[in-house]
C-alpha beads as a LAMMPS data file, in Angstrom:
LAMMPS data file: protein, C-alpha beads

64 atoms
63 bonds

1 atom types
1 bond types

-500.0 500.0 xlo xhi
-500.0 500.0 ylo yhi
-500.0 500.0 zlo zhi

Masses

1 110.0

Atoms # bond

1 1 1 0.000 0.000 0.000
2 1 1 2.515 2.514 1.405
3 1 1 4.452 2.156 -2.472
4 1 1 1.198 2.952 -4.124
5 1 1 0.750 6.229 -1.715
6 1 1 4.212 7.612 -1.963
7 1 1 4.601 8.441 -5.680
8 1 1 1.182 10.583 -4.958
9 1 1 2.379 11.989 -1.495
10 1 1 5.480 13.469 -3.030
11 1 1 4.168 15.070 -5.321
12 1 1 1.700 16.646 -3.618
13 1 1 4.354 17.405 -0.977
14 1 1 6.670 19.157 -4.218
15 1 1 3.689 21.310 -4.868
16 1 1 3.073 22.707 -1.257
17 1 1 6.667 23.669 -1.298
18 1 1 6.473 25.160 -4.932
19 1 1 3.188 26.985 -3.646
20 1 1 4.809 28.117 -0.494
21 1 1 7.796 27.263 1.546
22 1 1 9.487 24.446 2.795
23 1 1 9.321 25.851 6.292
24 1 1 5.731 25.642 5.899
25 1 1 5.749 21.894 4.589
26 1 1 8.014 21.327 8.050
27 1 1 5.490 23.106 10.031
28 1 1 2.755 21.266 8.079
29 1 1 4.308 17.569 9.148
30 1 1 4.704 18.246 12.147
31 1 1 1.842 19.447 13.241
32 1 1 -1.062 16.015 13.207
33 1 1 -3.977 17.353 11.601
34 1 1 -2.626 19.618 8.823
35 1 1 -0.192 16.229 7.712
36 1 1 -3.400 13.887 8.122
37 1 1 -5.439 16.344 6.275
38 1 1 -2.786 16.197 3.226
39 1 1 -2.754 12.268 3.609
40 1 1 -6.471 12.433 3.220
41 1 1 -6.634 14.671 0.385
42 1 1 -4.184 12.427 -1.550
43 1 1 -5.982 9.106 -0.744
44 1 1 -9.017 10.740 -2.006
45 1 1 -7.632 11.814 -5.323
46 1 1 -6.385 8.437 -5.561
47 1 1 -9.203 6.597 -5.216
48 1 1 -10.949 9.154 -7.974
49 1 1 -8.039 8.647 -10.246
50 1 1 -8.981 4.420 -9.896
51 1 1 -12.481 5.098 -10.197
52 1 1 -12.115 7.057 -13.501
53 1 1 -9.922 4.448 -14.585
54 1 1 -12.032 1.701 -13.646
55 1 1 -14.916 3.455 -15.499
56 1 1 -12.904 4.042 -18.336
57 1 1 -11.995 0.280 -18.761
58 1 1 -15.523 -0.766 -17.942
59 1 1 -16.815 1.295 -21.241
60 1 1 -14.163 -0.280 -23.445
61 1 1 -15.093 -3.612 -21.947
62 1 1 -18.749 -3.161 -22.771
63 1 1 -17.818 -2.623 -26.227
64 1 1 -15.624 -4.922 -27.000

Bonds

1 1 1 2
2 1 2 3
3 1 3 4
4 1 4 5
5 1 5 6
6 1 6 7
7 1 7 8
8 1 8 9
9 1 9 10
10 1 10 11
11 1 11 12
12 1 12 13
13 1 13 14
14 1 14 15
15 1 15 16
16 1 16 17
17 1 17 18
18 1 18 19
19 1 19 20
20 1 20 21
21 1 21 22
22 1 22 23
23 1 23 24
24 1 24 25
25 1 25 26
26 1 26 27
27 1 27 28
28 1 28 29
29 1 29 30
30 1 30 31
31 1 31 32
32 1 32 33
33 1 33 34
34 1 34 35
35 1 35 36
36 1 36 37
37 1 37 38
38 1 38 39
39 1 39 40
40 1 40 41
41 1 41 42
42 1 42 43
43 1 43 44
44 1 44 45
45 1 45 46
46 1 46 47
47 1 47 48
48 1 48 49
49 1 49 50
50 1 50 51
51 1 51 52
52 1 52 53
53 1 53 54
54 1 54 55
55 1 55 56
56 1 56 57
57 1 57 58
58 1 58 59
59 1 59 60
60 1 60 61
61 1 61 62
62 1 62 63
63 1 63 64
């Protein structure tokens, strides 16, 4: 699981510090909720990302 969540946490981590600061992304990780919060977001998007790409293969299926 955790190789399947880190490609997606990176990045998202890489952006935060491109959007603001690296100081904040310390701050961020250290403090609980604002680091659970970013988990969150990025097992969300991941699971929307599968879903699409489940739909996706279920339409090609149908047609096939």
């Amino acid at each position: 699981m955790e190789s399947m969540i880190r490609p997606y946490a990176e990045e998202v981590f890489k952006d935060i510090v491109r959007e603001t600061s690296k100081e904040f992304l310390i701050a961020c990780i250290q403090d609980g909720f604002c680091f659970n919060k970013i988990i969150d977001m990025v097992l969300t998007s991941m699971i929307e990302d599968i879903k699409t790409l489940v739909e996706k293969i279920a339409g090609v299926l149908m047609y096939a």
